[in-house]
C-alpha positions, -999 to 999 in steps of 0.1 A, spaced: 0 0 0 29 23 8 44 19 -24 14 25 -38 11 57 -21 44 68 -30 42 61 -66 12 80 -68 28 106 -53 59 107 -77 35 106 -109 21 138 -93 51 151 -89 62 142 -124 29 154 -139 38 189 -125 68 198 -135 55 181 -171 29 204 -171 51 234 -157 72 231 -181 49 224 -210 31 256 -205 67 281 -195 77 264 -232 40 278 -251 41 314 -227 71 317 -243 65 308 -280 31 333 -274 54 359 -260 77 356 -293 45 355 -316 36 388 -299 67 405 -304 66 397 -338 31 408 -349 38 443 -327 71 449 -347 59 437 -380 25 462 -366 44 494 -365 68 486 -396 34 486 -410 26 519 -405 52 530 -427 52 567 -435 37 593 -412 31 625 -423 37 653 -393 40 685 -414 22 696 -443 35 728 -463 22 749 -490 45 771 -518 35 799 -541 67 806 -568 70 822 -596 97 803 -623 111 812 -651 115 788 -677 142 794 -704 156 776 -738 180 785 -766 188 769 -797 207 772 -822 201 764 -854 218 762 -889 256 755 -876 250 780 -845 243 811 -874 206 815 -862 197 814 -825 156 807 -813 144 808 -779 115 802 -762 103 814 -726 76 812 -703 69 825 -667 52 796 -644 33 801 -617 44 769 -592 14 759 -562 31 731 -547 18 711 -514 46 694 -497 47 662 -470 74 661 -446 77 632 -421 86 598 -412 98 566 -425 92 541 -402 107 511 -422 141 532 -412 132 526 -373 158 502 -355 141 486 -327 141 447 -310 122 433 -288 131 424 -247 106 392 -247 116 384 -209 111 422 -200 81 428 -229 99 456 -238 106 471 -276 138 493 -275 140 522 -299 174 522 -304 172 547 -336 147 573 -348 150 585 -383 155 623 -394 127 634 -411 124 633 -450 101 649 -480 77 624 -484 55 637 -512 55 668 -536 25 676 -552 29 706 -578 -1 720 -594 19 744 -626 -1 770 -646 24 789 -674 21 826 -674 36 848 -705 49 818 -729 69 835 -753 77 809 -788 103 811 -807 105 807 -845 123 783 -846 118 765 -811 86 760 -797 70 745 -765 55 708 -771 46 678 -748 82 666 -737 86 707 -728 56 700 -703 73 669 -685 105 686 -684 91 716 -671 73 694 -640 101 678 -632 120 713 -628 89 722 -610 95 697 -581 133 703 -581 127 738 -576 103 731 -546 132 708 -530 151 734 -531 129 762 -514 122 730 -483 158 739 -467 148 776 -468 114 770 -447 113 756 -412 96 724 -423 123 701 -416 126 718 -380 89 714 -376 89 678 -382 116 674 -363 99 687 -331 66 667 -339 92 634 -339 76 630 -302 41 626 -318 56 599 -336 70 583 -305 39 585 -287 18 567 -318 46 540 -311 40 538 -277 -1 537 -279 9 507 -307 32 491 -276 8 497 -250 -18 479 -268 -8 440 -256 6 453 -223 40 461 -239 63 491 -222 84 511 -249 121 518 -240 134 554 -259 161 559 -233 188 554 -261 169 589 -280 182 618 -275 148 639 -270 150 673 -251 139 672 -209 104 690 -219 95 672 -251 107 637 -227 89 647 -195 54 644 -224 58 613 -231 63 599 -195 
């Protein structure tokens, strides 16, 4: 009977520690899972937008041929009035982050600087001017957008759009951290260097 007892006792035992470890060995292939999906989750939002800006210019478009062994010269002109709506912000495909499963922690380890995400130019010519021998036509029109945009690009530096987006960065952070918060993860930004007030917002 004793034996009996004590065997029964051992399979317990055994059936515990079976079971303890059966279930430590799925918490932790649900943690991974869930790691996964939340990294792969905010990868997915990809761009974010933080500052939108708007450009009025006035361009001057300019072309010179020359014709007949350089003897005759033509040009052709036209003023263009440039309304351009620009996107600044983030790509988050450029983030650096893993995940702490033990701690359920992401770390941010890198932030990117933020970029021109989209240029939308709406062009209306003012004042075109033909010449006789060298007229506008439908390549003029594509080469002319394309200076459009490149023009635009050039005015961003000028503005304080890239400083704008720069301070909206903890906007960004915080839509990372709502993502995080959302299976009872805690975000890690300590390696970012983000100024005492803009830091003291987020915790």
């Amino acid at each position: 009977m004793e034996l009996l007892f004590i065997g029964l006792a051992l399979g317990a035992i055994a059936s515990y520690f079976i079971f303890q470890k059966f279930s430590s060995v799925q918490k932790k292939h649900l943690t991974e899972k869930q790691s996964f999906i939340l990294l792969d989750k905010i990868k997915k939002v990809s761009k974010l937008i933080t500052v939108e800006g708007e450009f009025a210019e006035i361009y001057h478009h300019e072309n010179r041929q020359d014709k007949f062994l350089g003897l005759v010269s033509s040009k052709k002109k036209a003023i263009i009035i440039i309304n351009a709506k620009t996107h600044i912000g983030f790509d988050f495909r450029k983030i650096k982050m893993q995940a702490d499963n033990k701690r359920k922690t992401i770390i941010l380890s890198e932030f990117p600087q933020p970029e021109v995400l989209s240029i939308e130019p709406n062009i209306r010519f003012y004042d075109i001017q033909n010449g006789l021998l060298n007229k506008f036509n439908s390549e003029d029109l594509t080469k002319v957008n394309q200076e459009a945009k490149e023009h635009i690009l050039q005015k961003i530096p000028e503005s304080n759009l890239m400083q704008t987006a720069n301070q909206e960065a903890l906007e960004a952070i915080m839509l990372m951290q709502n993502l995080v918060e959302t299976i009872g993860w805690k975000l890690d930004y300590s390696a970012l260097e983000l100024p005492p007030d803009e830091r003291n917002l987020i915790e």
